[in-house]
BAZAPA-236200 format. One record per residue: residue in three letters; x, y, z of N, C-alpha, C in turn. Coordinates in steps of 0.05 Angstrom, whole numbers, padded with zeros to 5 digits, always signed. Atoms other than C-alpha are relative to their C-alpha. Example, Ala and Ser with C-alpha at 12.3 -4.5 7.8 and 13.67 -1.06 7.14 Angstrom:
<milos>
Ala+00018-00024+00000+00246-00090+00156+00018+00024+00000/Ser-00016-00024-00001+00273-00021+00143-00015+00022+00014/
</milos>
This chain:
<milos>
Unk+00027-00010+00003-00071-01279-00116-00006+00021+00021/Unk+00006-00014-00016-00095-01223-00085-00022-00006+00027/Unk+00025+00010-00027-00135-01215-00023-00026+00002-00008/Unk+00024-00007+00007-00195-01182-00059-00009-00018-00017/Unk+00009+00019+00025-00197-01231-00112-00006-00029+00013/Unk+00003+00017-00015-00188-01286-00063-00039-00007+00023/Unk+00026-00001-00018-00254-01259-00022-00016+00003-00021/Unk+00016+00011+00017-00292-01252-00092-00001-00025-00006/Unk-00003+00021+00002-00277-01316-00113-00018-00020+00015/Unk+00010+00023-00027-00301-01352-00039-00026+00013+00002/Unk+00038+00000-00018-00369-01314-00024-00014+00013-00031/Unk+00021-00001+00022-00392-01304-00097+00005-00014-00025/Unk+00000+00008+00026-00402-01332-00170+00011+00010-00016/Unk-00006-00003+00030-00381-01324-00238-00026+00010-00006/Unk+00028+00008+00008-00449-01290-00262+00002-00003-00035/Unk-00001+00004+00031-00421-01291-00339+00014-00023-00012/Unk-00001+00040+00010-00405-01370-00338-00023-00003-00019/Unk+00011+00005+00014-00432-01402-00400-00020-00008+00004/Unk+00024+00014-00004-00469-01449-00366-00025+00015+00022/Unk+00019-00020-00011-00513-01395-00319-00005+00027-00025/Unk+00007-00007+00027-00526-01365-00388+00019+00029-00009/Unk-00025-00025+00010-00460-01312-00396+00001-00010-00032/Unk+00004+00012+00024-00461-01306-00472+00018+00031-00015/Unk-00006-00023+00016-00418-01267-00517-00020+00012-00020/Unk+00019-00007+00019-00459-01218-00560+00002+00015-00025/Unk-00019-00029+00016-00418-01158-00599+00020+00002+00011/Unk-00025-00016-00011-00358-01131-00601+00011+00024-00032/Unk-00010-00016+00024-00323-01078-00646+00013-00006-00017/Unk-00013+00009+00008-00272-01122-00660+00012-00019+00010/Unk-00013+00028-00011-00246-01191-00656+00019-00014-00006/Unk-00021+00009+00015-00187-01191-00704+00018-00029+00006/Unk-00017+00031-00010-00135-01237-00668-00013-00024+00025/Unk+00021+00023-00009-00186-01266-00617-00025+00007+00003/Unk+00015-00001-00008-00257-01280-00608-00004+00010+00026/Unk+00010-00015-00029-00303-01244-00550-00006-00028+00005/Unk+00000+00022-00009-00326-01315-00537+00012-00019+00030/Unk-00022+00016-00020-00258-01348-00510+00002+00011+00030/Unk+00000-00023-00023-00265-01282-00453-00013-00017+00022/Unk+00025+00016-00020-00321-01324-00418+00004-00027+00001/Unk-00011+00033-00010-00282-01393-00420-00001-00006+00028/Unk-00008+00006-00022-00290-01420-00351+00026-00008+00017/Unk-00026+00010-00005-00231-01448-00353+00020+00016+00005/Unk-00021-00020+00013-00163-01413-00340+00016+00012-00025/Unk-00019-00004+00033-00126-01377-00399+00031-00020+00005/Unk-00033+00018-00004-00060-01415-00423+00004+00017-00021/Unk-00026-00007+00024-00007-01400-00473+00014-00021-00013/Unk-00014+00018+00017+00010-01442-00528+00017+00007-00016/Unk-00017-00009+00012+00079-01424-00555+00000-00010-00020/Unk-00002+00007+00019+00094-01429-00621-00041-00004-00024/Unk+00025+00002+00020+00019-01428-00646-00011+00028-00002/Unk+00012-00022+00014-00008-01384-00692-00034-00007-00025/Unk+00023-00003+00016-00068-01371-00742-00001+00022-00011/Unk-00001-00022+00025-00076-01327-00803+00000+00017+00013/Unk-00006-00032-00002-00084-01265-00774+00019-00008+00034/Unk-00016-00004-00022-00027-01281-00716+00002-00015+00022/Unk-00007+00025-00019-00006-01312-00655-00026-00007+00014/Unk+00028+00006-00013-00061-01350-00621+00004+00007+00030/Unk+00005-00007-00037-00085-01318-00551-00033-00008+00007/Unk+00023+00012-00016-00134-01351-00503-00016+00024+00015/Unk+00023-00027-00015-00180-01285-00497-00014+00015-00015/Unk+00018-00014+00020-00219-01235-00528+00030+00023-00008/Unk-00015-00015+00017-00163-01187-00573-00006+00021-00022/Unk+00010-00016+00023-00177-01131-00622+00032+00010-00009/Unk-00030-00009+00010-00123-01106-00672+00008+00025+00007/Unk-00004-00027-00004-00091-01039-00669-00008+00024-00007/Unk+00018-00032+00016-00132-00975-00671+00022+00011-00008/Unk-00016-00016+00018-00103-00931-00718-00020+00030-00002/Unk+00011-00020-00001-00145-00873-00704-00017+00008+00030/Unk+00012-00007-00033-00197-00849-00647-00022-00019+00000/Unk+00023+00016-00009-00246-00883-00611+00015-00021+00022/Unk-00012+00021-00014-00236-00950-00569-00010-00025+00000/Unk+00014+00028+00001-00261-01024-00571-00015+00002+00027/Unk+00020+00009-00020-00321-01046-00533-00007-00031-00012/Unk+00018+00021+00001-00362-01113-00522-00019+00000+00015/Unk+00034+00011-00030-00435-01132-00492+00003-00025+00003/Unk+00019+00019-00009-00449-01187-00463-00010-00008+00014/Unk+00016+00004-00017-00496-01221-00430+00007-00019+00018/Unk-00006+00015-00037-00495-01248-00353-00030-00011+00013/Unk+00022+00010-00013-00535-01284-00315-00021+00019+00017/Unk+00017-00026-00012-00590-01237-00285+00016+00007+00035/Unk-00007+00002-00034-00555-01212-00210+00003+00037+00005/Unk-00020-00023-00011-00523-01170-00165+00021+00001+00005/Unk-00028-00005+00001-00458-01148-00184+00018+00009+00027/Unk-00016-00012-00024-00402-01144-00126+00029+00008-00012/Unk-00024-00001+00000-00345-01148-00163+00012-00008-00029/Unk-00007+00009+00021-00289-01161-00223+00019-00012+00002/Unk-00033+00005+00002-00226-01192-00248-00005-00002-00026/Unk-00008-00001+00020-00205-01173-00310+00022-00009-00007/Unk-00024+00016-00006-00152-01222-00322+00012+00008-00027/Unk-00007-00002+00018-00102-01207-00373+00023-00017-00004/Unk-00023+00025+00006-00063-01272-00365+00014-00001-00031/Unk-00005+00002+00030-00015-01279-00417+00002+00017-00020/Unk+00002-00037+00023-00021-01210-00453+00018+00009+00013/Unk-00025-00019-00002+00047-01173-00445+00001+00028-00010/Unk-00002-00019+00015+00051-01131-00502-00021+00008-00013/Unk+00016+00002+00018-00014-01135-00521-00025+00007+00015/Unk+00013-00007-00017-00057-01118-00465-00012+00018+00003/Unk+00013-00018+00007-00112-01073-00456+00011+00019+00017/Unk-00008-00024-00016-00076-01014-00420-00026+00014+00021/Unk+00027-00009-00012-00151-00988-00386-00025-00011-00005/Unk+00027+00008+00013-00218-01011-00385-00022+00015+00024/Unk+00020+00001-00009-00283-00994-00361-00026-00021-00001/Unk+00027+00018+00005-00353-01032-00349-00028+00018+00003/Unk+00023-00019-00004-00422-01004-00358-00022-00028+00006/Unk+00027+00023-00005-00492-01045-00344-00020+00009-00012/Unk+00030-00014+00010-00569-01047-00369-00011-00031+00002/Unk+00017+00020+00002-00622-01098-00351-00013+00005-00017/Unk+00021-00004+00021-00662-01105-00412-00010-00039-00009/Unk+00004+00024+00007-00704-01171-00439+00010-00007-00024/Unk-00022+00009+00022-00668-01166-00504+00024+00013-00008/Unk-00036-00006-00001-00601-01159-00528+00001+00042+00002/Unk-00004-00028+00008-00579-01079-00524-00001+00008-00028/Unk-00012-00014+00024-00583-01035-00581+00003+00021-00002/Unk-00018-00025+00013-00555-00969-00612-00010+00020+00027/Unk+00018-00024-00010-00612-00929-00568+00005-00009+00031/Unk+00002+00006-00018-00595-00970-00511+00011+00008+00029/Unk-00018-00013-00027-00581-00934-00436+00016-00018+00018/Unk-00014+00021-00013-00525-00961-00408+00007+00022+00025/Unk-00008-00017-00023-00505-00943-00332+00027-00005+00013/Unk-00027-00005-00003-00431-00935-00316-00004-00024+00038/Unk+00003+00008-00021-00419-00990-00258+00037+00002+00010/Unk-00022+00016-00005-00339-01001-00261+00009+00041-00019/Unk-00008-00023+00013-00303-00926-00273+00029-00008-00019/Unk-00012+00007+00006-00242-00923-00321+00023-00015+00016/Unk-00020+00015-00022-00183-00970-00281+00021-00013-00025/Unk-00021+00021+00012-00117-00980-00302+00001-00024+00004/Unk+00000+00025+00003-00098-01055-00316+00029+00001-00003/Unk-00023+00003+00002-00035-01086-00313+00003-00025-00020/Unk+00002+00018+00023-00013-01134-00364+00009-00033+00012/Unk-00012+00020-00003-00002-01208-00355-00009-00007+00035/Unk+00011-00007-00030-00047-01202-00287-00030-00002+00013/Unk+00016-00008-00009-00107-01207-00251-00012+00023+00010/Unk+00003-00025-00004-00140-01143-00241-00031+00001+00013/Unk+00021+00004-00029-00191-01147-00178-00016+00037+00001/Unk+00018-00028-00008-00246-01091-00169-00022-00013+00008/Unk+00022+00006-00016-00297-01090-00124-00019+00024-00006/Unk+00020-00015+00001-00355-01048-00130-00031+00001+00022/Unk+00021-00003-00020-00416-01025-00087-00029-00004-00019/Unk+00029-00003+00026-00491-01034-00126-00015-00020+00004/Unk+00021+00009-00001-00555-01063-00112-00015-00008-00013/Unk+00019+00007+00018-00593-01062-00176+00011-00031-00012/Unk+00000+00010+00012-00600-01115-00217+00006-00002-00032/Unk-00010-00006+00027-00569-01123-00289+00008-00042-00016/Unk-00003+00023+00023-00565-01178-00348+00018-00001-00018/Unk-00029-00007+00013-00516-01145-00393+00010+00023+00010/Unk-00022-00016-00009-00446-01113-00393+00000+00008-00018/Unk-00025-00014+00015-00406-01066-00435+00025+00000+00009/Unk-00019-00001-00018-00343-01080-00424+00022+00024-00027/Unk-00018-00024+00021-00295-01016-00455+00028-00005+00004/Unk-00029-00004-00007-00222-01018-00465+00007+00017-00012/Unk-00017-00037+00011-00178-00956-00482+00030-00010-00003/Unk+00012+00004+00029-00154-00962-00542-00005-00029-00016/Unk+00001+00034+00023-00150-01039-00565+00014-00010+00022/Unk-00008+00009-00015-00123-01095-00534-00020-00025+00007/Unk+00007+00028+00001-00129-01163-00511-00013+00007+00039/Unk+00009+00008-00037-00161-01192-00443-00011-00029+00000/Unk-00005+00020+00000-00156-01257-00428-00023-00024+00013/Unk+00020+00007-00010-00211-01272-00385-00017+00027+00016/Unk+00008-00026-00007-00272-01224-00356-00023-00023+00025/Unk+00016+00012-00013-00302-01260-00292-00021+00026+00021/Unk+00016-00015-00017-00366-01220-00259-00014-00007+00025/Unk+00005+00019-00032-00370-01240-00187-00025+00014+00021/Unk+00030-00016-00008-00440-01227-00154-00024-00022+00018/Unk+00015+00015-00008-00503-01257-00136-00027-00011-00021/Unk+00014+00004+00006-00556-01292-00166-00028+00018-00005/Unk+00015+00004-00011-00625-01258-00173-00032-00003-00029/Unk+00023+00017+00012-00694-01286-00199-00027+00003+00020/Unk+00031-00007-00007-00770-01260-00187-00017-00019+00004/Unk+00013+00013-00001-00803-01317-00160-00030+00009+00010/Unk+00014-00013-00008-00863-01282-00147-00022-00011-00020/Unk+00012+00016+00026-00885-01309-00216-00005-00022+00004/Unk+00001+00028-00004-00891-01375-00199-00034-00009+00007/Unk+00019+00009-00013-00957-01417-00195+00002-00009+00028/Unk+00003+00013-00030-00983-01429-00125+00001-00037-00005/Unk-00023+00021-00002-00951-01495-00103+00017-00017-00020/Unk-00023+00005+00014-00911-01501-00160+00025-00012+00013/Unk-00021+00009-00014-00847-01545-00140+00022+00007-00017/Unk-00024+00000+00004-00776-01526-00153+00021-00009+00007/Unk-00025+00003-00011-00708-01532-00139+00006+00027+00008/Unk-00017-00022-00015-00697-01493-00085+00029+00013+00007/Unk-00044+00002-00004-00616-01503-00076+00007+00011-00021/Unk-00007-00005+00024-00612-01482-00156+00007+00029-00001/Unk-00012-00033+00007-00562-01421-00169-00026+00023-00013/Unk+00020-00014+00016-00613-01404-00228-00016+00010+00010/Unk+00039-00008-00010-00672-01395-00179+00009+00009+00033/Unk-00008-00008-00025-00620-01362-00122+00006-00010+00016/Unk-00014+00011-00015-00600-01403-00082+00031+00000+00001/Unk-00031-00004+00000-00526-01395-00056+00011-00017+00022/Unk-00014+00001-00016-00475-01426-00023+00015+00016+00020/Unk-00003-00014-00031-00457-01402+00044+00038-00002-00002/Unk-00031+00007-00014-00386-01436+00074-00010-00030-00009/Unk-00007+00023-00007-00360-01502+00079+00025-00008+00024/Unk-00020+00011-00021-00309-01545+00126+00025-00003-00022/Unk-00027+00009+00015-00259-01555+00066-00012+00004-00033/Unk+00003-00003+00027-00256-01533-00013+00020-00009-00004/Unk-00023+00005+00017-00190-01566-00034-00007+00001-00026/Unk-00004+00010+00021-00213-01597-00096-00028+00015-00021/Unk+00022-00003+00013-00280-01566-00119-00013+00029+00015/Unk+00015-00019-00017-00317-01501-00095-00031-00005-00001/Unk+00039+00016+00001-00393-01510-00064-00016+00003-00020/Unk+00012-00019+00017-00423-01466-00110-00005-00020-00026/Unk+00003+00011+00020-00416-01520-00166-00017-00018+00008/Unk+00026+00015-00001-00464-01563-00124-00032+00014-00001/Unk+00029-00009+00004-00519-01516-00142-00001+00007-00030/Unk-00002-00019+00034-00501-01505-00218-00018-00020-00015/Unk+00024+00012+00025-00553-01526-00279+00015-00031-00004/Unk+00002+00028+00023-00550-01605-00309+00032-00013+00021/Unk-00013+00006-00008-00502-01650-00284+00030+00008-00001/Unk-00029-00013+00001-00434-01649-00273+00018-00011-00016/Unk-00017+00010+00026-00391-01652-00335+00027-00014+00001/Unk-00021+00015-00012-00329-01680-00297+00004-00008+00029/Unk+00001-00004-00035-00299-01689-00233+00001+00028+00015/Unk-00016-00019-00014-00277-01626-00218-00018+00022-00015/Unk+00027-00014+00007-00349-01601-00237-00019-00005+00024/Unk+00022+00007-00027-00372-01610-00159+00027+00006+00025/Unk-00013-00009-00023-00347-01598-00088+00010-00023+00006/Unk-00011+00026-00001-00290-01644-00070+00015+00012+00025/Unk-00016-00012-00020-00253-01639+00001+00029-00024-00004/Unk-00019+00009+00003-00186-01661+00016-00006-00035+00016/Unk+00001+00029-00021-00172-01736+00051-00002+00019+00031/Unk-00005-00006-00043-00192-01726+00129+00016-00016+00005/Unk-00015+00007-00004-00143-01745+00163+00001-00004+00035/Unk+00008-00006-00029-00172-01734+00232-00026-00008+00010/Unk+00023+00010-00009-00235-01752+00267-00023+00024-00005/Unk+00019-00009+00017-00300-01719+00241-00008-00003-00028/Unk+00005+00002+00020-00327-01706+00177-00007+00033-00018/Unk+00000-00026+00016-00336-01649+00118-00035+00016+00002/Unk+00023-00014+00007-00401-01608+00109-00003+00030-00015/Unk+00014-00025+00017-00434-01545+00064-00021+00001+00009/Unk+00027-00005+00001-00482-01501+00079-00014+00015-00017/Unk+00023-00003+00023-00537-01479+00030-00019+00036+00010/Unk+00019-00017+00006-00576-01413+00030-00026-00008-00018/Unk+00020+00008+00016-00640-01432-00001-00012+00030-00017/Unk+00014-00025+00010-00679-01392-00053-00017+00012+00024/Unk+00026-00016-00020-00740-01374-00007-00005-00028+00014/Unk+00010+00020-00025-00768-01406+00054-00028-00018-00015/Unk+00012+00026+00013-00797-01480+00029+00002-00020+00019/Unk+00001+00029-00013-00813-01548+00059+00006-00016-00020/Unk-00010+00005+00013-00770-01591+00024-00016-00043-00003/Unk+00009+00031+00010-00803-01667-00011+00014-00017-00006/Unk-00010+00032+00017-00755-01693-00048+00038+00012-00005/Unk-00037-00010+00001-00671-01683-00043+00014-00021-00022/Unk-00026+00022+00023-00616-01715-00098+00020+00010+00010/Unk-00029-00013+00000-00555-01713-00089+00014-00032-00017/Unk-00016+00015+00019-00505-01747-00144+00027+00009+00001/Unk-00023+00010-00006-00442-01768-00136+00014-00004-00035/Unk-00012+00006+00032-00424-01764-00225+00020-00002+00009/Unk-00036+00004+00013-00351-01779-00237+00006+00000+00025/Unk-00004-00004-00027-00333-01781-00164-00002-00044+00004/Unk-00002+00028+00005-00315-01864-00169+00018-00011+00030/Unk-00019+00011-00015-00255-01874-00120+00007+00019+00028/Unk+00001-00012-00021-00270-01815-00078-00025+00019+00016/Unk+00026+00002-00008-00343-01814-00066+00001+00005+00038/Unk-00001+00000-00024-00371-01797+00005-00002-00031+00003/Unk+00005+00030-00006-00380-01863+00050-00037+00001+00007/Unk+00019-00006-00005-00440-01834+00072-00019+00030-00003/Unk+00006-00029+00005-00481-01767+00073-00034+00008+00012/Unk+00027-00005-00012-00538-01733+00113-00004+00028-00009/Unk+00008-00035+00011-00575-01662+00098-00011+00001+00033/Unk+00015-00013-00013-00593-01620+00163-00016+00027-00012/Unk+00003-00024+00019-00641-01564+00154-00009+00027+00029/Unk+00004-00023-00022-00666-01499+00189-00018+00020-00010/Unk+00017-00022+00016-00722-01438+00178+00026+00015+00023/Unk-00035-00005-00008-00651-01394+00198-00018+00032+00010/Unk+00017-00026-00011-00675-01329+00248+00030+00014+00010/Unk-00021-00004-00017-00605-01319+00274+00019+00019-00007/Unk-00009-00038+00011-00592-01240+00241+00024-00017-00024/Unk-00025+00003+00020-00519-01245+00205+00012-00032-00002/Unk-00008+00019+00015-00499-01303+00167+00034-00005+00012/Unk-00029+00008-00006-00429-01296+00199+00010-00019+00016/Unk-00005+00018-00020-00435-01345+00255-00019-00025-00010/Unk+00012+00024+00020-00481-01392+00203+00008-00034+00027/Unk-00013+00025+00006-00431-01451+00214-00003-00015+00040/Unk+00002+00015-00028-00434-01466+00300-00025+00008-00003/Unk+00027+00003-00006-00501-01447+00297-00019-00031-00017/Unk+00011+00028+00003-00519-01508+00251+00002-00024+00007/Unk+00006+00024-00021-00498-01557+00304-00020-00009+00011/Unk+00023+00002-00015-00566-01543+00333-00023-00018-00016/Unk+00020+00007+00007-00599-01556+00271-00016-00022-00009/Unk+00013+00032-00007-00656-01612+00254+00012-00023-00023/Unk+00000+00023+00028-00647-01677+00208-00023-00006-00016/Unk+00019+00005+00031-00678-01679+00145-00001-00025-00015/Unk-00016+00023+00017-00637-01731+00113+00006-00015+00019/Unk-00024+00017-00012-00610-01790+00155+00018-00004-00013/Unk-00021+00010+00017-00547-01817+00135+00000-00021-00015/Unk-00002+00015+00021-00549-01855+00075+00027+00001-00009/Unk-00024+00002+00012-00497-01895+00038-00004+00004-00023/Unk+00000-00016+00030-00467-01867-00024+00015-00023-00008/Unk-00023+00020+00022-00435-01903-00084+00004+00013-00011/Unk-00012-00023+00025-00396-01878-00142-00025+00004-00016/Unk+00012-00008+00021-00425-01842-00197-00029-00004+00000/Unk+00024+00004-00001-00491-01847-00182-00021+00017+00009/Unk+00021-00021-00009-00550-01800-00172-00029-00011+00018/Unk+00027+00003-00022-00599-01811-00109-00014+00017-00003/Unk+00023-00017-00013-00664-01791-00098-00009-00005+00019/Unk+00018+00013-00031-00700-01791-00028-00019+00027-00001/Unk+00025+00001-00003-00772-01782-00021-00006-00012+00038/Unk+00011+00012-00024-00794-01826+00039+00007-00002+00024/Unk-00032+00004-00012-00727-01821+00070-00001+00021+00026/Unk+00009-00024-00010-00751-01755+00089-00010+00011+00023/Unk+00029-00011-00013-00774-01728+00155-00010+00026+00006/Unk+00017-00025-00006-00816-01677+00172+00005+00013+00018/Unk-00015-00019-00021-00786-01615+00198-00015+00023-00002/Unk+00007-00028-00004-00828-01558+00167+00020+00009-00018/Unk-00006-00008+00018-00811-01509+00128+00027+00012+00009/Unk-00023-00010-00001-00731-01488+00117+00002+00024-00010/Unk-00015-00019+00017-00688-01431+00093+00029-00007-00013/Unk-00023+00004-00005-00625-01464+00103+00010-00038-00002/Unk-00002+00026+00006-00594-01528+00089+00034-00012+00003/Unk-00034+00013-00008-00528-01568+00118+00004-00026-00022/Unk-00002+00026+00023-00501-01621+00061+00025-00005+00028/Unk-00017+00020-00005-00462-01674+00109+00021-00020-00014/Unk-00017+00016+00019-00408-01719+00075+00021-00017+00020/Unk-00007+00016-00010-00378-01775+00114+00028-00028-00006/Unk-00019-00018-00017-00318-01770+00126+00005+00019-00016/Unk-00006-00023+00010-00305-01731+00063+00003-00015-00029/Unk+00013+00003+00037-00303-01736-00016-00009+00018-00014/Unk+00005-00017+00015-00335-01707-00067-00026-00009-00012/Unk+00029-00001+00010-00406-01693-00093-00003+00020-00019/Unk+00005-00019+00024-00432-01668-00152-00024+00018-00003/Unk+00027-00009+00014-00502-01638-00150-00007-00009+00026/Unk+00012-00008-00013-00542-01617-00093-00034+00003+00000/Unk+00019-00005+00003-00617-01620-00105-00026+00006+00009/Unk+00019+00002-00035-00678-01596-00053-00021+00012-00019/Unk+00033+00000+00012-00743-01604-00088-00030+00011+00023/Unk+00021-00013-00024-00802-01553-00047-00021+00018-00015/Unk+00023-00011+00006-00855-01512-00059+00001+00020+00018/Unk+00001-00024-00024-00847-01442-00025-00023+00004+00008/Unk+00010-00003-00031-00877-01424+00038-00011+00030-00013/Unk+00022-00028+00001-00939-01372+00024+00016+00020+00018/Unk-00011-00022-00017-00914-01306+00052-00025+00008+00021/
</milos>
């Protein structure tokens, strides 16, 4: 894996995951595969020997062979953000691979159509076949859908858009309560002490967690201390009411688990992690059991309003779901 893909991967999201609302919409053509399969979370595979009426089965989006001019495109839609980055993965496509592609953007509240201005974010870039294909990009705005272009036809196996969350809370009734920690409503994961088994980022994702390996899991410690994540919060809130659930996590559940928190003044985010030694307790340490979803209310003490939020895990394990119930802090 590359290095660039490696550093998308760790400090941003998927913003065209199904479940943060990535949705296939159009395409020119979907002959041997659906645009759909493109936005599988999952990795592409290769099942030898299987086929389907119109040809061998591939785990990606595919169009047949132009036979004249022009080139295949698709839209679809992403979760509202800011774009940092791509991987156009063409796992598995050899001979069949999109030789070039481009990406264009357009925030709009409904789907694109014919008349619709799209703005070039991703210029043409060769692709190599059977490969991850890492691009980074510079861009500020905000966008909801893609175009993604390939030149002339061709498959692609997966299309991950690595970025940031963002969401206008500005709208919001005064003391309305949310979930502050919630991807949907910006909130991001920072760092952690250990990702073996799970990345943080899945403890801030929508509805529970569909498996195990739908939450942040660290390896066995093996040494004296314990694991922790830290939290970016949407906006500065005083937090009421925290969950955290432990779904499918049976035999390697934390033993215990505390939340510190912080209103965070301390410039760049790069030194985050010794700086939250300092910070206060929110959470004591409570014990965890399997599969089970806590709430604490009363548990709670009073620190004032955060930005920032340390998830503890004692000695180490895996958690599924992250939850920090607040009411943002009047500007």
């Amino acid at each position: 894996m590359s290095s660039l893909l490696d550093e998308l991967q760790t400090e941003y999201i998927d913003l065209a995951q199904p479940r943060l609302g990535g949705q296939a919409i159009a395409a020119t053509d979907e002959f041997f595969a659906p645009l759909e399969r493109m936005l599988n979370p999952e990795p592409a595979v290769f099942i030898p020997g299987k086929y389907d009426d119109n040809g061998k089965w591939m785990d990606g989006w595919e169009t047949r062979r132009k036979r004249g001019n022009g080139y295949d495109h698709a839209v679809i839609r992403i979760c509202s953000g800011v774009i940092q980055g791509f991987d156009i993965d063409t796992s598995h496509f050899t001979g069949n691979y999109a030789p070039s592609a481009s990406i264009e953007a357009c925030y709009s509240p409904t789907p694109p159509q014919e008349n619709t201005a799209w703005t070039p974010i991703l210029s043409a870039q060769a692709l190599q076949g059977n490969s991850h294909n890492a691009f980074k990009i510079s861009s500020s705005e905000t966008w909801n859908y893609l175009r993604l272009n390939i030149y002339p036809d061709g498959g692609v196996a997966r299309l991950r858009v690595y970025g940031q969350v963002s969401r206008d809370l500005s709208t919001l009734n005064q003391g309305e309560e949310l979930d502050l920690a919630a991807l949907l409503n910006g909130g991001r994961a920072l760092c952690a002490s250990d990702m073996h088994y799970g990345h943080i980022s899945n403890l801030l994702a929508p509805g529970r967690g569909v498996n195990m390996g739908d939450g942040w899991e660290t390896r066995r410690r093996r040494e004296p201390g314990f694991d922790w994540a830290i939290i970016r919060l949407a906006g500065v809130g005083e937090i009421s009411r925290l969950v955290l659930d432990t779904a499918h996590f049976k035999g390697n559940y934390p033993y215990e688990c505390s939340v510190y928190g912080t209103l965070y003044t301390g410039g760049n985010e790069s030194s985050i992690a010794a700086q939250s030694l300092y910070w206060q307790e929110l959470l004591p340490p409570q014990k965890m059991a399997a599969d089970t979803e806590f709430s604490f209310v009363n548990e709670l003490k009073k620190i004032g309003a955060v930005s920032h939020l340390r998830l503890n895990i004692y000695p180490d394990g895996g958690v599924s779901r992250l939850r920090a119930f607040g009411q943002l802090k009047a500007e």
